[in-house]
N, C-alpha and C positions, 0 to 999 in steps of 0.2 A: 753845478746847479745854476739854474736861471735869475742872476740875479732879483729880477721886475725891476725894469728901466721905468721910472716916474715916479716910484715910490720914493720919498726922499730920505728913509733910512734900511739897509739890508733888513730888518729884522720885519719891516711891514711891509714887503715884498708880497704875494699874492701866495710863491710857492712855500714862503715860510709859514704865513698864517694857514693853507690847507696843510699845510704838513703837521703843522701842530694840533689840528683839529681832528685826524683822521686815526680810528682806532687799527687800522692794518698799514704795512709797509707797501708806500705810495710811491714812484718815480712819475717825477714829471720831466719828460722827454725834450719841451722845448728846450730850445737856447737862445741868444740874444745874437740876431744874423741869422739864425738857420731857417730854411727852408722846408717843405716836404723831403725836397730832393735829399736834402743833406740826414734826414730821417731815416731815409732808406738805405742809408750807405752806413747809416749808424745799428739797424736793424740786429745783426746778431749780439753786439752786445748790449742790447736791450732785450731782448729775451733769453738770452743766456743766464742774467744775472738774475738768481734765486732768492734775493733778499726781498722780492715786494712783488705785490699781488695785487695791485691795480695798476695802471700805467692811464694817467690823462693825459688826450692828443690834443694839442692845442697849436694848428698851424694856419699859415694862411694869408697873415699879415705881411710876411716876408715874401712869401710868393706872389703877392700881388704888388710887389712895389713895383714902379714902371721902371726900367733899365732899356735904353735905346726905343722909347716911345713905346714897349712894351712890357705887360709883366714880367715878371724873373719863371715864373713856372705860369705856364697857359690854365686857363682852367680845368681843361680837359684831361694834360697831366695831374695837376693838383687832386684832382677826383679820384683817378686811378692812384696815386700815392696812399692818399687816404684809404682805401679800400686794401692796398698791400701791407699796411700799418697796420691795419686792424686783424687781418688774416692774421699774421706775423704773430701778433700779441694775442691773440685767443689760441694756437697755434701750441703755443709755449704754455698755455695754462696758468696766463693772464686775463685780467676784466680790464678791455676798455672802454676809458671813457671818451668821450669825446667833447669838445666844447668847443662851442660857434666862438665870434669874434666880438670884442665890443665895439661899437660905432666909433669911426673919427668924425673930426672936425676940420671938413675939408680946406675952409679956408688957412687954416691955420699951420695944417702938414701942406699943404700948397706952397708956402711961404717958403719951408724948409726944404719943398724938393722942387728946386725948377724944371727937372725936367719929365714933371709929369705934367707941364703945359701943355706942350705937342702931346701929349694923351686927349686932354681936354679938346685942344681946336682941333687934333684929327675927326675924335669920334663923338664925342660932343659928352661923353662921360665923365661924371666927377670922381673924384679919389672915393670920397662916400659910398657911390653907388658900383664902380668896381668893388673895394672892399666888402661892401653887403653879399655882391652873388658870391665869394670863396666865402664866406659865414653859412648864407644859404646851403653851399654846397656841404659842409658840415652839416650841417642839421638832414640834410639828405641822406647823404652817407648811413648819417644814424640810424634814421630811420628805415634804410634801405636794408641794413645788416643787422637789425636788431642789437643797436647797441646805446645804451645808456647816454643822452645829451646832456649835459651841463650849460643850461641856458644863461649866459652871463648878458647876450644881446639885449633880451627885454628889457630888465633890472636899468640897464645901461641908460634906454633910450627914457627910460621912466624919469629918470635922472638930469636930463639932458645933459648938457657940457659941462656940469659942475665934477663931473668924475674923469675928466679928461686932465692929462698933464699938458701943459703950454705948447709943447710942438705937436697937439692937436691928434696924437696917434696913440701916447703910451698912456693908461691909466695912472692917473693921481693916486693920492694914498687911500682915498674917499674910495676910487677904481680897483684898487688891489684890495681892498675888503669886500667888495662887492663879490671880486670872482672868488 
């Protein structure tokens, strides 16, 4: 299980408190590092396993980190993942959910990743606004397949920076109750 990186104790993790909340057996798919890519290679046993009857996707972040001046996953792969996620998990006679991303605070994961510099002076894009369009692309997705969005973006931006963990990407504990 995913711990929730920024949360400063396991138990106010994000995936603890939906889990404790939710009157049916719930997986949450992400992991800490993983990718879409790595979602799809994880794919049978995720709907294999018969214990739970919703499955939230929540990907995006990792795929957009910049690695040799580029994302790890393109967005155009990213989209197409999302879309084999969700076949995959209705597929299997699962509900998924899907949920956008929350906002970072670009100067702050900037500090932490130099090399999404050369991202910035190539294309003149900030980490912010790359990470918004793979959110976008979630909330697309959703609405493209008819599937249930868990809007954690808005909440977020309502919020400003007060729900962000200090390296500017992972929600705080304030974050991890929000989603």
């Amino acid at each position: 299980m995913f711990v929730g990186i920024g949360a400063s104790k396991r138990r106010l993790a994000c995936t603890k408190l939906v889990q404790s909340k939710m009157d049916s057996h719930t997986s949450v798919i992400a992991r800490t590092g993983y990718t879409s890519q790595d979602a799809i290679l994880r794919l049978p046993e995720i709907t294999e396993n018969s214990n739970y009857t919703h499955v939230v996707i929540q990907f995006g972040n990792n795929d957009c980190r910049v690695a040799k001046s580029e994302p790890k996953v393109s967005l155009a792969i990213f989209t197409d993942n999302l879309r084999n996620i969700v076949r995959a998990i209705e597929s299997a006679g699962k509900i998924p959910l899907l949920c956008n991303l929350q906002p970072i605070d670009s100067e702050k994961y900037s500090k932490g990743q130099p090399e999404i510099r050369s991202l910035i002076t190539t294309s003149g894009i900030t980490p912010q606004e790359l990470q918004g369009r793979y959110s976008n692309q979630c909330e697309q997705v959703a609405t493209e397949m008819n599937v249930r969005l868990i809007d954690i973006r808005t909440k977020f931006l309502r919020m400003g920076q007060e729900a962000i963990a200090e390296d500017g990407l992972h929600p705080n504990d304030l974050g991890h109750q929000i989603i």
